[in-house]
C-alpha positions in Angstrom: 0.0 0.0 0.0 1.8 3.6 -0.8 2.1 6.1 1.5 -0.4 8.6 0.7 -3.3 6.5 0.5 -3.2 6.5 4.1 -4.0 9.6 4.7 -6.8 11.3 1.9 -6.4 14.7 4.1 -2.8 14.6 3.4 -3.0 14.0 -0.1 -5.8 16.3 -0.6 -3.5 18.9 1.3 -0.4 18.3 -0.7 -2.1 18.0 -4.3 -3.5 21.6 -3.6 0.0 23.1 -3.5 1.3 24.9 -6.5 5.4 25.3 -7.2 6.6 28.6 -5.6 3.7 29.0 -2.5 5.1 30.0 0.3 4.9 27.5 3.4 5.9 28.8 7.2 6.9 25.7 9.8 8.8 24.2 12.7 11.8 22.3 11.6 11.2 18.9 13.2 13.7 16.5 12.7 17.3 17.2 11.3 18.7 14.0 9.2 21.9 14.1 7.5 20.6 13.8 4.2 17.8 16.6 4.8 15.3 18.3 7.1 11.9 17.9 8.1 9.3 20.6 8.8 5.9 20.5 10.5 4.4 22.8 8.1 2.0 25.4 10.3 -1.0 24.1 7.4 -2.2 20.9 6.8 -2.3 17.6 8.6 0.4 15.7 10.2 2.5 13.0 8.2 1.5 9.2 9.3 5.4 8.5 9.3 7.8 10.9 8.9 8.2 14.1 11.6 6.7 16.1 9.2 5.1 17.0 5.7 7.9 19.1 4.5 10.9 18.0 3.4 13.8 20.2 2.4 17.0 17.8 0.9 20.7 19.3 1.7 20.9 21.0 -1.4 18.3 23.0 -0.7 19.2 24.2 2.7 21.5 27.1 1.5 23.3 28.6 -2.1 26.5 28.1 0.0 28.6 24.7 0.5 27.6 23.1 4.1 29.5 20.6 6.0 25.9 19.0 7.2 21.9 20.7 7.8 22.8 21.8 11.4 24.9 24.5 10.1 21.6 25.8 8.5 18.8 24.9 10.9 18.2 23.6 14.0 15.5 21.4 15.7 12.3 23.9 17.2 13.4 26.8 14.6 10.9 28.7 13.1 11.2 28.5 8.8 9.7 29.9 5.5 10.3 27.9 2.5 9.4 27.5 -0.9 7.5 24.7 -2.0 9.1 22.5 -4.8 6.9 19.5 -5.8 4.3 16.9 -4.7 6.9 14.2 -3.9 4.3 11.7 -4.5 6.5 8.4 -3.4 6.8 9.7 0.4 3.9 11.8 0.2 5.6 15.1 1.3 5.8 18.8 0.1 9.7 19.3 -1.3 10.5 22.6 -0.2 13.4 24.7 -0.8 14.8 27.3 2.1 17.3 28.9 -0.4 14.9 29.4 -3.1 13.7 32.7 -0.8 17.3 33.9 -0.3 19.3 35.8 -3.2 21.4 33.9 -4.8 25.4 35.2 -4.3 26.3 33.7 -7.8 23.9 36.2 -9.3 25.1 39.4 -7.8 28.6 37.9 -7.7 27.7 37.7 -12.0 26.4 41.2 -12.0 29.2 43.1 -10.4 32.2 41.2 -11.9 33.6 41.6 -15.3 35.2 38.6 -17.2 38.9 39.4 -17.2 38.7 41.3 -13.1 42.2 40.3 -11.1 40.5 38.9 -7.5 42.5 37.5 -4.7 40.9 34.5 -3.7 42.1 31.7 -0.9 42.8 27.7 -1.9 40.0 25.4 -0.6 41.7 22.4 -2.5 44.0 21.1 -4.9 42.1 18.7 -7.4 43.4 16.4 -9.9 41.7 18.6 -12.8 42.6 22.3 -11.1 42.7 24.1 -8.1 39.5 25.2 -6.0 39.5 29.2 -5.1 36.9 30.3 -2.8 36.2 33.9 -3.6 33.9 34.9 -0.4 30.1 34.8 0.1 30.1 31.2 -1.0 31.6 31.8 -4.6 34.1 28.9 -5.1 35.8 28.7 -9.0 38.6 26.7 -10.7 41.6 27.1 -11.9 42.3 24.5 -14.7 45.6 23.0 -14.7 44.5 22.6 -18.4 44.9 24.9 -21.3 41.9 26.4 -22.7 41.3 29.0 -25.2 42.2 32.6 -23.9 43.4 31.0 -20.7 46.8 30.3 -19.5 46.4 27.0 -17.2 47.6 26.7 -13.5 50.8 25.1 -13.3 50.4 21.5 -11.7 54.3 21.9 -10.5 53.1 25.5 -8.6 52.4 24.4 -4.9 49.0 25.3 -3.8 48.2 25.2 -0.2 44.9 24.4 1.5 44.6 28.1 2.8 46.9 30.1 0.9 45.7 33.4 -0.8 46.7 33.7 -4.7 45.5 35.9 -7.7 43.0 34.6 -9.9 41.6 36.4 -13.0 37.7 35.3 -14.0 37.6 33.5 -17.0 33.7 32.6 -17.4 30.7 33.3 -15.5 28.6 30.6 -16.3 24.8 31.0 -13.6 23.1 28.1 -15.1 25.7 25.9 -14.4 26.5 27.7 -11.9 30.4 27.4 -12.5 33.1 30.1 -12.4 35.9 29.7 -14.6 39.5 31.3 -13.1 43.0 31.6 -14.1 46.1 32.7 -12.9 47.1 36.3 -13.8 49.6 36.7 -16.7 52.8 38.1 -15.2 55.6 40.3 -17.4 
C-alpha cells in the first residue's frame, strides 16, 4: 500500500500546493541527508516528523559541511514549496529558493577578465578550487583552454593560501566560475 493513500487529508493537502507557494513551519527533525518541517498548514504526516521536506541541497546557495549548520530542531522556517513528492507523500521545499542567490550578484558586479585575490579550498586532480567569499568557489584548470593560461600542476598550492585569480567565465546556469592565474611580465 503507498504512502499517501493512508492519509486522503494529506493527499488532498499536498495535491493543492502549487510550485513557488510559500509554506511557514517548525523544523522537526534534522537527518543528515535533509530536514523535516511541520508545516504550520495541513495535517500531520502518518510517518515521517513532518510534511515538508527540504534535501541538503536546498538548505543554502552556500557549500555546508551538514543541515545543522543551516537549521536547527524547534526553529521557526519559511520555504518554498518545490513538488508533490508523490512516493513519500511530502511537500519538497526549498529554504534557499527565498534567499538571493550570491552567484547572481557575484555575475552582475564582476567583469570577465577582473584580477581577484581568492584563498585555496583544494587542490584537485583537474585544477585548483578558489573560494572567492560569500560562497563563490571557481577553478583554476591545470589545463589549457582558449584565452586562458592554465595553473601550473608543478606550482604548490596550499589548503589556505591566498593567490590571484583572474575570472575567465561566469557561467549561472551551471553555476560554474571559470579562473586563471594572472599573466605576469
Amino acid at each position: 500500500m503507498d504512502r499517501q493513500s493512508e492519509s486522503p487529508e494529506l493527499r488532498a493537502f499536498l495535491e493543492s500546493l502549487r510550485p513557488g507557494d510559500i509554506l511557514s513551519g517548525t523544523v522537526a527533525a534534522v537527518e543528515r541527508f535533509g530536514v523535516f518541517v511541520a508545516l504550520d498548514e495541513g495535517p500531520a504526516h502518518p510517518l515521517f516528523p513532518g510534511v515538508g521536506f527540504i534535501a541538503v541541497p536546498e538548505l543554502s546557495w552556500r557549500h555546508i559541511d551538514a543541515p545543522t549548520d543551516v537549521v536547527q530542531v524547534g526553529q521557526r522556517v519559511s520555504c518554498e514549496f518545490l513538488q508533490f513528492d508523490t512516493y513519500n507523500a511530502e511537500a519538497r521545499l526549498s529554504l534557499k529558493a527565498l534567499e538571493p542567490d550570491p552567484l547572481r550578484a557575484f555575475a552582475d558586479r564582476t567583469p570577465v577578465g577582473r584580477e581577484l585575490r581568492g584563498t585555496v579550498e583544494k587542490v584537485l586532480p583537474l585544477g585548483v578550487l578558489v573560494d572567492l567569499g560569500d560562497g563563490i568557489l571557481g577553478l583554476v584548470s591545470f589545463r589549457d583552454a582558449p584565452g586562458r593560461p592554465p595553473a601550473s600542476p608543478v606550482e604548490d598550492f596550499e589548503a589556505g593560501e591566498e593567490i590571484a585569480v583572474v575570472v575567465a567565465e561566469i557561467d549561472p546556469p551551471t553555476r560554474r566560475v571559470l579562473l586563471s592565474r594572472p599573466r605576469r611580465p
